[in-house]
C-alpha positions as a Markdown table, in Angstrom:
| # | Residue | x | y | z |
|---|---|---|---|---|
| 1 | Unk | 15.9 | 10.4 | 12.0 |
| 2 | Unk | 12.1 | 8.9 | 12.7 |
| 3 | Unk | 11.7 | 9.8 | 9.1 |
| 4 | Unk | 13.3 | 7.4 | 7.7 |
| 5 | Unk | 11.7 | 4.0 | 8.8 |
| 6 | Unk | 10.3 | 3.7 | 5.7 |
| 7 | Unk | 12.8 | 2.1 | 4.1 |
| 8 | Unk | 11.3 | 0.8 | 1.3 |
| 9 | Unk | 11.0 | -2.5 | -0.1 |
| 10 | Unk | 8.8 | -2.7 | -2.8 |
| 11 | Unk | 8.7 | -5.5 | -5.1 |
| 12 | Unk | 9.3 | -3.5 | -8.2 |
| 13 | Unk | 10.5 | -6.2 | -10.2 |
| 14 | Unk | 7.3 | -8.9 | -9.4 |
| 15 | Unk | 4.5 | -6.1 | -10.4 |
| 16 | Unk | 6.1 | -5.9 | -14.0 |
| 17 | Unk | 6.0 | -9.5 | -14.3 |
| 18 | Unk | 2.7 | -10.2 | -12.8 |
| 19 | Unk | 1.0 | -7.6 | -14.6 |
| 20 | Unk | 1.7 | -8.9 | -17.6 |
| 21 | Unk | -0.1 | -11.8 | -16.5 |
| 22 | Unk | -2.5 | -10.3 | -15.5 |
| 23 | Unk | -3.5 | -8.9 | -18.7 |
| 24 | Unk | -3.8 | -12.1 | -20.2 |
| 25 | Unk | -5.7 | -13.4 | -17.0 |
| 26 | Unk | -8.3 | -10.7 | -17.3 |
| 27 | Unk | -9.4 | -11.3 | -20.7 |
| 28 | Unk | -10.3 | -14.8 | -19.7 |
| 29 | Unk | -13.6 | -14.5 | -18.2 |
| 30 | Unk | -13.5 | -17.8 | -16.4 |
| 31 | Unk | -10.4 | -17.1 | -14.7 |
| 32 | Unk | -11.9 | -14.8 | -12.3 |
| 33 | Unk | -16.0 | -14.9 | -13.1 |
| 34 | Unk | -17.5 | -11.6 | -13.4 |
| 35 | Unk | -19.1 | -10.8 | -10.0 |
| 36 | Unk | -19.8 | -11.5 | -6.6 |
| 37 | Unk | -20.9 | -15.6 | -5.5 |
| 38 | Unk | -19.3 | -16.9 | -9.2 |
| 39 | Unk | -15.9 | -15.2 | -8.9 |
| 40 | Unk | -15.9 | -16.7 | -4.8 |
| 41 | Unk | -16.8 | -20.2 | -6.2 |
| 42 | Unk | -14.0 | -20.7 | -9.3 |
| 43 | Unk | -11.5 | -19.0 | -6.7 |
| 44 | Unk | -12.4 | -21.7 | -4.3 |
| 45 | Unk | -12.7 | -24.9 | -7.0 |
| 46 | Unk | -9.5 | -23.7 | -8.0 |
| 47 | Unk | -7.7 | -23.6 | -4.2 |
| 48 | Unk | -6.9 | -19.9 | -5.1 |
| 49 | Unk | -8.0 | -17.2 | -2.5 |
| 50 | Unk | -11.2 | -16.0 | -2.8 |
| 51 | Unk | -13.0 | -12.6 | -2.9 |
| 52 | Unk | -14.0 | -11.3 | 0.3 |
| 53 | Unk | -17.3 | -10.0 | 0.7 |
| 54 | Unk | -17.8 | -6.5 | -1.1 |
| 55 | Unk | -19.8 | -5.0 | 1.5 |
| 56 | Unk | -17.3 | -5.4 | 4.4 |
| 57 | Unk | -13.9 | -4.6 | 1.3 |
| 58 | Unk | -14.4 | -3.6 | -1.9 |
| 59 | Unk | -10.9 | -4.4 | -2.6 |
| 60 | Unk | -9.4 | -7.0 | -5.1 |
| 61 | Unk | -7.6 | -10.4 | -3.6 |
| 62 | Unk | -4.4 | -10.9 | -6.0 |
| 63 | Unk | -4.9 | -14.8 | -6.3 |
| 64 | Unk | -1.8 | -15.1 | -7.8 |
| 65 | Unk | 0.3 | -13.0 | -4.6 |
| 66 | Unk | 3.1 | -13.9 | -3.2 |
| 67 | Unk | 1.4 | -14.9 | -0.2 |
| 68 | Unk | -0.8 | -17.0 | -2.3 |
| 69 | Unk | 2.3 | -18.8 | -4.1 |
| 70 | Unk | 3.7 | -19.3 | -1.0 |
| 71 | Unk | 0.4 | -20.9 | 1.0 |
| 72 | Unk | 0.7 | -23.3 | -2.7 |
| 73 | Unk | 4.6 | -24.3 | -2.0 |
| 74 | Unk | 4.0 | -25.2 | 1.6 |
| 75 | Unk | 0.9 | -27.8 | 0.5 |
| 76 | Unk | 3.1 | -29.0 | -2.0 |
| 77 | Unk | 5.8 | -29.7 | 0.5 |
| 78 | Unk | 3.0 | -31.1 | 3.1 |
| 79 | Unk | 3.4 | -28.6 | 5.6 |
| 80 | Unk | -0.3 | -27.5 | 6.3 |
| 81 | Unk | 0.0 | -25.9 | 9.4 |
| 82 | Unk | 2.6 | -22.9 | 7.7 |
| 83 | Unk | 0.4 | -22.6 | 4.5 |
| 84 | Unk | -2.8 | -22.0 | 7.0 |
| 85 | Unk | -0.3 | -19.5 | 8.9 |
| 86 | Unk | 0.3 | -17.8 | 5.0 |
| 87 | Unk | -2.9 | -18.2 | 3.9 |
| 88 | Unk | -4.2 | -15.2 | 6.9 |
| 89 | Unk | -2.1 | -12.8 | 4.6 |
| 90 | Unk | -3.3 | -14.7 | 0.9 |
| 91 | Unk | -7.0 | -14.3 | 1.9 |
| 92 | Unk | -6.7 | -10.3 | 2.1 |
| 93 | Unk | -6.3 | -7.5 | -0.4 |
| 94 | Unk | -3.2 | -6.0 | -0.3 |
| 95 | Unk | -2.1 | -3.3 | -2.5 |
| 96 | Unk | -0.3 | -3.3 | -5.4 |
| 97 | Unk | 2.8 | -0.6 | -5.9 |
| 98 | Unk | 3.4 | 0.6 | -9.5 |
| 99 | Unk | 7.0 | 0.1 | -10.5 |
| 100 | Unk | 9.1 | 1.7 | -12.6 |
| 101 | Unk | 9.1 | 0.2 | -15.6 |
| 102 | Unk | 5.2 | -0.5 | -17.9 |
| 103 | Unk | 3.1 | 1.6 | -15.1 |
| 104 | Unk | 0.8 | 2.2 | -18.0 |
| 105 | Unk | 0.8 | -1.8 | -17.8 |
| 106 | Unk | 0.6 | -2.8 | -14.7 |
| 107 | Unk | -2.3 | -0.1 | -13.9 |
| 108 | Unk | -4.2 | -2.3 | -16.7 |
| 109 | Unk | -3.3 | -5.0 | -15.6 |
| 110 | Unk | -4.4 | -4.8 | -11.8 |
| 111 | Unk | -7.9 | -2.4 | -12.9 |
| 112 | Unk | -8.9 | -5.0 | -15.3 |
| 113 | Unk | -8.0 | -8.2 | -13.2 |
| 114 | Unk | -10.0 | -6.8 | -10.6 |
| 115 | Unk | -13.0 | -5.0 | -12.6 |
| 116 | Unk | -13.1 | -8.9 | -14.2 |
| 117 | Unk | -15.0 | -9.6 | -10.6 |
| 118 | Unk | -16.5 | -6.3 | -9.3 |
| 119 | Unk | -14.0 | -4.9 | -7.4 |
| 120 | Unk | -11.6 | -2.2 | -7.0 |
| 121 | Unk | -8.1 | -1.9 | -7.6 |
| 122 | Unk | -5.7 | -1.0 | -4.5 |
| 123 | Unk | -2.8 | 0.8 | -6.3 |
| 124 | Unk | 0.6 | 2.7 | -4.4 |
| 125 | Unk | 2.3 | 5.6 | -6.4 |
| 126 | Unk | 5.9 | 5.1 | -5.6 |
| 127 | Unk | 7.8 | 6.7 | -7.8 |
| 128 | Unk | 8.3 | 10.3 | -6.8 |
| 129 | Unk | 11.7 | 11.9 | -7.8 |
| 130 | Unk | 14.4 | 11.6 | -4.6 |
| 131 | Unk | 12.3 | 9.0 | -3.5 |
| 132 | Unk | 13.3 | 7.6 | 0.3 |
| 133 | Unk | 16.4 | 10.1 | 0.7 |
| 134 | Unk | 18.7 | 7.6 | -0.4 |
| 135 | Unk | 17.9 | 4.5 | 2.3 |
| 136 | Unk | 16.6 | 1.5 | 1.3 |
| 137 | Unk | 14.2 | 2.5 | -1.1 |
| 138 | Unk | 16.0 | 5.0 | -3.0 |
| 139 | Unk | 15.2 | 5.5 | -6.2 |
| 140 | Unk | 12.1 | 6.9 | -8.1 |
| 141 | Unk | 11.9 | 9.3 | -11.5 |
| 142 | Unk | 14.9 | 10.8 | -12.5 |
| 143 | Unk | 13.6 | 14.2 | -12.4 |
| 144 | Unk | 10.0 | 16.0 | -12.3 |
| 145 | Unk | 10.0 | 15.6 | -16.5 |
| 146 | Unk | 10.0 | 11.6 | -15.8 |
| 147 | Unk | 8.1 | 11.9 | -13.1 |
| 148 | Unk | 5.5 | 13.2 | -15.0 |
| 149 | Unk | 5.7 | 11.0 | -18.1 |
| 150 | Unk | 5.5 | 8.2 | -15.8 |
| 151 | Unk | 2.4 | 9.2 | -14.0 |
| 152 | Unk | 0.5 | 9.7 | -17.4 |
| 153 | Unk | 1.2 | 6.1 | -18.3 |
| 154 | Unk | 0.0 | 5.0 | -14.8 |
| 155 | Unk | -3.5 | 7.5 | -15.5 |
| 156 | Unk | -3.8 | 5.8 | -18.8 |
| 157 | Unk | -3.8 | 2.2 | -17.2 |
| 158 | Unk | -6.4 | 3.0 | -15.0 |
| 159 | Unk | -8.7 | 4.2 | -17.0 |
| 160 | Unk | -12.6 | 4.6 | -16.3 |
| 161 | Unk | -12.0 | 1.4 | -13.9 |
| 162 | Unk | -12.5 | 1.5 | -10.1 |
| 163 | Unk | -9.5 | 2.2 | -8.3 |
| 164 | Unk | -8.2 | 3.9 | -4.9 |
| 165 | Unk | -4.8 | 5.1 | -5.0 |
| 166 | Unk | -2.5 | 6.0 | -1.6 |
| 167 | Unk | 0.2 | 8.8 | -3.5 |
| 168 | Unk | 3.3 | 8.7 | -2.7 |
| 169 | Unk | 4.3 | 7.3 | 0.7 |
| 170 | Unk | 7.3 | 9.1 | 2.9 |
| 171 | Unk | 7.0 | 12.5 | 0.2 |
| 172 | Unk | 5.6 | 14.7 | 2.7 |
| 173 | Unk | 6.7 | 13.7 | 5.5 |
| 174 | Unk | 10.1 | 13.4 | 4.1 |
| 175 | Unk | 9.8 | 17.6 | 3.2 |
| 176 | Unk | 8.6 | 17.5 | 7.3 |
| 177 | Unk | 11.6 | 16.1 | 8.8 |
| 178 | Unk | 13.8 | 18.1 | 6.2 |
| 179 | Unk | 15.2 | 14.5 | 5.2 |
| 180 | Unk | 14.5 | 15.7 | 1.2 |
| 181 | Unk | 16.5 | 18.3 | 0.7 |
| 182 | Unk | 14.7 | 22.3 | 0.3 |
| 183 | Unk | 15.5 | 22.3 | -3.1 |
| 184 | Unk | 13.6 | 19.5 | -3.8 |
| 185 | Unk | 10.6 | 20.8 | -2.5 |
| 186 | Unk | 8.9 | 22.9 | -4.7 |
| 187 | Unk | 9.4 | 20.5 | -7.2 |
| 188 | Unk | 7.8 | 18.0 | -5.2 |
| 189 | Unk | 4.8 | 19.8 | -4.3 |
| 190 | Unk | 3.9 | 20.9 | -7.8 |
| 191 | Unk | 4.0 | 17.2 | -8.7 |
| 192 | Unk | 2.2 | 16.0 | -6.0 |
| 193 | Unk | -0.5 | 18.9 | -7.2 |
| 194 | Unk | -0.3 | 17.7 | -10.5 |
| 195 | Unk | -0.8 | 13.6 | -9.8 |
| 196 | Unk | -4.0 | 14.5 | -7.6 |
| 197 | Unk | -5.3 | 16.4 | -10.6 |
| 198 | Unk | -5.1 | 13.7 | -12.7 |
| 199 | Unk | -6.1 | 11.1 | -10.7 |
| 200 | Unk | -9.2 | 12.9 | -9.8 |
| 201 | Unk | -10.0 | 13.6 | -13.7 |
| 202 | Unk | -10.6 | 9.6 | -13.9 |
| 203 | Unk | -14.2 | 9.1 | -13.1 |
| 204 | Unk | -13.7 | 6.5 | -10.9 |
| 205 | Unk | -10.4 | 6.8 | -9.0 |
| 206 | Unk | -10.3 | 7.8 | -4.9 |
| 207 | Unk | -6.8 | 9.7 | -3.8 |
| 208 | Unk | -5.2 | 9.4 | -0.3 |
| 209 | Unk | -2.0 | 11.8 | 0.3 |
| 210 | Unk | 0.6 | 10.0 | 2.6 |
| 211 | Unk | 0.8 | 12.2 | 5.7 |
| 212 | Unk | 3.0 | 9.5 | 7.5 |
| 213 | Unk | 2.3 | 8.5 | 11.5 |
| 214 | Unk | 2.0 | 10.3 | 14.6 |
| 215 | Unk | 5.4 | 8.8 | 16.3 |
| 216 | Unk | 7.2 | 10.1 | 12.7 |
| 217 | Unk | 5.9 | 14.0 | 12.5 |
| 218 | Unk | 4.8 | 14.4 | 16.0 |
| 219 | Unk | 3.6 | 17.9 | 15.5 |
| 220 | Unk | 0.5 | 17.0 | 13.8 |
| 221 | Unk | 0.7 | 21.0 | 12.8 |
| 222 | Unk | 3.8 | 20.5 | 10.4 |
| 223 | Unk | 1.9 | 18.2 | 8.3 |
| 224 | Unk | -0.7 | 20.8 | 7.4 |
| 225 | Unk | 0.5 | 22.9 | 4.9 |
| 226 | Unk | 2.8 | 20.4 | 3.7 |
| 227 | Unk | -1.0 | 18.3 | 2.8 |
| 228 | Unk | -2.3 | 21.8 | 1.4 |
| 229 | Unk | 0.4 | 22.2 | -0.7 |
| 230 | Unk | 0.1 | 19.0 | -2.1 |
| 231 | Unk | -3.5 | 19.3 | -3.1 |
| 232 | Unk | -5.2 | 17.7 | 0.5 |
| 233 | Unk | -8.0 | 19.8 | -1.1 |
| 234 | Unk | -9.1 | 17.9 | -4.1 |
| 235 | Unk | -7.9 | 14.8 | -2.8 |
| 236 | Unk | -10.2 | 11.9 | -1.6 |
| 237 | Unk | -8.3 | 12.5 | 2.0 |
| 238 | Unk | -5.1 | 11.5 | 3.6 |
| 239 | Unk | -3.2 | 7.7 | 4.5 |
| 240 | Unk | -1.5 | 6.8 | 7.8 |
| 241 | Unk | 0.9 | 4.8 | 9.2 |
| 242 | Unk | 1.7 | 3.2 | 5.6 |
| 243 | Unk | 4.3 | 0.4 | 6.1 |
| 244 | Unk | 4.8 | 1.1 | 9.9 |
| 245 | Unk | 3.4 | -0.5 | 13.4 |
| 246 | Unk | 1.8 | 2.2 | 15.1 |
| 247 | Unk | -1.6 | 0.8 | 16.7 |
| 248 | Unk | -4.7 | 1.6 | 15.0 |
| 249 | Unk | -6.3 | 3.5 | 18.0 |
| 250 | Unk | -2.9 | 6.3 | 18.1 |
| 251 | Unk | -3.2 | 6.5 | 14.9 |
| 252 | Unk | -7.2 | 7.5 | 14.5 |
| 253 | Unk | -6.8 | 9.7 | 17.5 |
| 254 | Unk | -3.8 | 11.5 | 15.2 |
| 255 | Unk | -5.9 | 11.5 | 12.0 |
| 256 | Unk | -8.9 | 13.1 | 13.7 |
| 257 | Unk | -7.0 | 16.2 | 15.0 |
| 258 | Unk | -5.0 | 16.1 | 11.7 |
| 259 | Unk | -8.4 | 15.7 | 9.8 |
| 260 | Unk | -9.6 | 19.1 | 11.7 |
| 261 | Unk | -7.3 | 21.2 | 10.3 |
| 262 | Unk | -7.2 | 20.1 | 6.5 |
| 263 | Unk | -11.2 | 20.7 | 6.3 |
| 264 | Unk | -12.6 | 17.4 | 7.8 |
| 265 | Unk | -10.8 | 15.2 | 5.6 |
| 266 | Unk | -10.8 | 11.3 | 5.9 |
| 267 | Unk | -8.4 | 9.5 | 6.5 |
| 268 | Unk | -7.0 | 5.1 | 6.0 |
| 269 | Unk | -4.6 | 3.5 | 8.4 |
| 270 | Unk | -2.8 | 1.0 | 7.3 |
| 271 | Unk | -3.3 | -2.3 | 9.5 |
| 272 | Unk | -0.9 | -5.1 | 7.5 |
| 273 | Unk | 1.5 | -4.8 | 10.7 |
| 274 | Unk | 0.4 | -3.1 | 13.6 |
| 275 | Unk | -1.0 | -6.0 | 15.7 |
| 276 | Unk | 1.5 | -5.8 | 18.0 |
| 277 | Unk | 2.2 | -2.2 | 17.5 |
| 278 | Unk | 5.9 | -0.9 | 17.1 |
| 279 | Unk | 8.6 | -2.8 | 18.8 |
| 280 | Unk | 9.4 | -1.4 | 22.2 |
| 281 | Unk | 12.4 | 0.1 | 23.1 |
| 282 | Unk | 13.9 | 3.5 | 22.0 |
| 283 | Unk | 17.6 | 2.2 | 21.6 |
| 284 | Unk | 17.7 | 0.8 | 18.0 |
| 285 | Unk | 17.7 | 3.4 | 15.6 |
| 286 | Unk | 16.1 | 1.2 | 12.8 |
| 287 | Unk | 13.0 | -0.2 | 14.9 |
| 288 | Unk | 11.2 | 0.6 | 11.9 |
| 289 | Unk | 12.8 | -2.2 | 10.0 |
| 290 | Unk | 11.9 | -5.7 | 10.4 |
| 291 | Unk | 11.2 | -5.3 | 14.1 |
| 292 | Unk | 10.7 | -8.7 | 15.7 |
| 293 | Unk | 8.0 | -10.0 | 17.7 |
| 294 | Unk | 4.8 | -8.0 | 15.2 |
| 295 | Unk | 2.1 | -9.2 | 14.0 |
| 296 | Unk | -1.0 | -8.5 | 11.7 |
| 297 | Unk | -3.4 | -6.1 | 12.2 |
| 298 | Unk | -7.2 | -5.4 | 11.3 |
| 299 | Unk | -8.4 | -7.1 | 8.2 |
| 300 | Unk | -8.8 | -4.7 | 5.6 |
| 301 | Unk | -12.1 | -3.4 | 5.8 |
| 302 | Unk | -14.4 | -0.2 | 5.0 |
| 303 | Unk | -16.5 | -1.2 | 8.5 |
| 304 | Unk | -14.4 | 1.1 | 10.6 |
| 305 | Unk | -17.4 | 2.5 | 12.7 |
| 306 | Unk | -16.2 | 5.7 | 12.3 |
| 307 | Unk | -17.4 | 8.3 | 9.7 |
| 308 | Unk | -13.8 | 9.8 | 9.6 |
| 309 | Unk | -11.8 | 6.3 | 9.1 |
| 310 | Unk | -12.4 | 5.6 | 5.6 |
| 311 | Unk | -11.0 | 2.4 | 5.8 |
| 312 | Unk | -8.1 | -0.2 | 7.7 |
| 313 | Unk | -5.9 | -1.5 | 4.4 |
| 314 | Unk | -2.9 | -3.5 | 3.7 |
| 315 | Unk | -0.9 | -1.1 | 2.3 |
| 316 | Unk | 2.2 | -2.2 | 3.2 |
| 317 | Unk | 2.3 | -6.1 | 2.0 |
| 318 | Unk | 2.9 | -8.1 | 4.4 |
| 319 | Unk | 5.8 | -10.9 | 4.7 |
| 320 | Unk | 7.7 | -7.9 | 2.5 |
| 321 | Unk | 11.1 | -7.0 | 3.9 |
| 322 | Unk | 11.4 | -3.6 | 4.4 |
| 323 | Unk | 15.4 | -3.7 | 3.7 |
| 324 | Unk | 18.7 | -5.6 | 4.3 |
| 325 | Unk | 18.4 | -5.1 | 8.1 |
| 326 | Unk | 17.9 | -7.6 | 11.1 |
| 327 | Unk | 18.9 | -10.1 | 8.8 |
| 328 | Unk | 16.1 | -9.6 | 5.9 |
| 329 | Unk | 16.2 | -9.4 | 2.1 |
| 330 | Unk | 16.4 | -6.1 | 0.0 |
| 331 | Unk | 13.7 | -3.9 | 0.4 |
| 332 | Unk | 10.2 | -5.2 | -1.0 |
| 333 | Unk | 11.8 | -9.0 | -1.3 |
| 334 | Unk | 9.4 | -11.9 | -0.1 |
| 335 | Unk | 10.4 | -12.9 | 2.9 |
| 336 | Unk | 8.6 | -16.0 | 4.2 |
| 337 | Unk | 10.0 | -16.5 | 7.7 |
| 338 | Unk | 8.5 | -12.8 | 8.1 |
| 339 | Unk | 5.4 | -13.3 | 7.0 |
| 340 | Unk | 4.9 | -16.5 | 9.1 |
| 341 | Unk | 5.9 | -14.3 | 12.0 |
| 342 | Unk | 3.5 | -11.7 | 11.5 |
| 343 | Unk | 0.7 | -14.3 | 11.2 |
| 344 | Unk | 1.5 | -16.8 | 14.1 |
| 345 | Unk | 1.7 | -13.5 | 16.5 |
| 346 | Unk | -1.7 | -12.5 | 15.3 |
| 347 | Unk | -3.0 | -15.7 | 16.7 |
């Protein structure tokens, strides 16, 4: 099924890890400055990534990404022109997906890192029970009681800092395509309900619903009650195209029609790997996975020029496999011959 080209990836095991770090990194004030020119400067004295300009993103650069380690290996080894390939993805904010284990953690860690130089967190709720109908990413809470427990921890870590949030990619759409089995779905919808509640009881936190991409539910109509259901109402608005290749200008023509029938909500699209848009062809059932020949998309940026596109993010990190297909690591694993790929294309 379409459905189930999200095969997820996600690199569960890094985020618990590097949010410890992060917490210590954030308490240093010097480590990342505290605001807009000084936090830009240290980055650069240091040969880390900087911070992009605030007006154009308002999301955090992880100096310390994989695509930053990597741009630091390939110097080391003296091969410039790959770490200026790497270095397209290190420069960007990319979002950072909760894993299973510390969420309370790692929510601190990323809010605080980034608050340390006036910006806001990019954070991916992954861990919604039956998560990824058993493919790649399989996996998530053990039940809606863990579910639950888990997303409190996450709320906690977040705090009263900045933060946007894209819930839950592939739930929805998953109920859709009946990939989730109807038993599930009540269940799901009354925890999807209850995570937009809570996220929108922190003062400063923004909530997009994953309503998936116009070549996955291609009834846009399907998705509405579905997005209803799952509190489209309170949310902030809705995310597209997370982790796939679909171009940007399908998927804003989707979202607008979509966006008309869930009471003019907005909308993101995620841009990390539609440069090329999807691979072509219609005879390999996996073309959502690893599909040669892509290539970045639009910078992350809240300068859409439209009202209705709240923003173009990296949602999806790119140079992440998206599972053991086509020759690439599990799902979420650092894979650099990917991720230069992706950036020499965009050239």
């Amino acid at each position: 099924m379409y459905g189930s080209y999200t095969g997820r990836r996600r690199h569960v095991a890094r985020a618990i890890s590097a949010a410890g770090a992060l917490l210590s990194l954030a308490t240093l004030s010097g480590c990342f400055g505290s605001s807009g020119s000084s936090d830009s400067d240290h980055a650069a004295s240091a040969g880390r990534p900087k911070q992009r300009p605030k007006s154009t993103v308002p999301y955090w650069v992880n100096p310390d990404g994989s695509a930053a380690e990597q741009v630091a290996a390939y110097r080391k080894k003296g091969e410039e022109d790959d770490a200026q390939l790497i270095q397209k993805i290190a420069e960007q904010p990319v979002a950072e997906w909760l894993g299973v284990d510390d969420p309370e953690g790692q929510a601190r860690g990323f809010t605080e890192a980034a608050a340390q130089v006036n910006r806001d967190a990019l954070l991916v709720f992954y861990e919604i029970p039956h998560r990824d109908c058993g493919q790649y990413s399989k996996g998530g809470a053990a039940d809606g009681d863990a579910y639950r427990a888990w997303l409190d921890k996450a709320v906690r870590g977040i705090g009263d800092r900045p933060a946007t949030v894209i819930l839950e990619p592939d739930a929805l759409p998953h109920v859709v395509d009946g990939c989730t089995p109807r038993q599930f779905h009540e269940e799901r919808y009354d925890l999807l309900t209850g995570a937009v509640d809570k996220l929108k009881g922190l003062p400063r936190t923004r909530v997009y619903l994953d309503a998936g991409n116009p070549h996955w539910i291609k009834d846009l109509h399907r998705m509405v009650q579905p997005l209803k259901r799952a509190g489209i109402a309170k949310a902030d608005g809705f995310a597209l195209n997370t982790s796939n290749y679909q171009s940007t200008e399908e998927n804003t023509a989707y979202g607008k029609r979509l966006s008309a029938l869930v009471g003019g909500k907005p909308f993101v699209i995620d841009t990390s790997r539609n440069g090329n848009g999807p691979a072509p062809g219609k005879n390999d059932p996996q073309a959502w996975c690893n599909p040669t020949g892509r290539a970045l998309g639009e910078r992350p940026t809240t300068e859409t020029g439209d009202k209705l596109v709240d923003a173009y993010l990296w949602i999806k990190r790119p140079g992440e496999s998206d599972g053991t297909c086509k020759g690439g690591p599990r799902a979420g694993q650092w894979w650099p011959r990917y991720a230069l790929d992706l950036a020499r294309n965009a050239e």
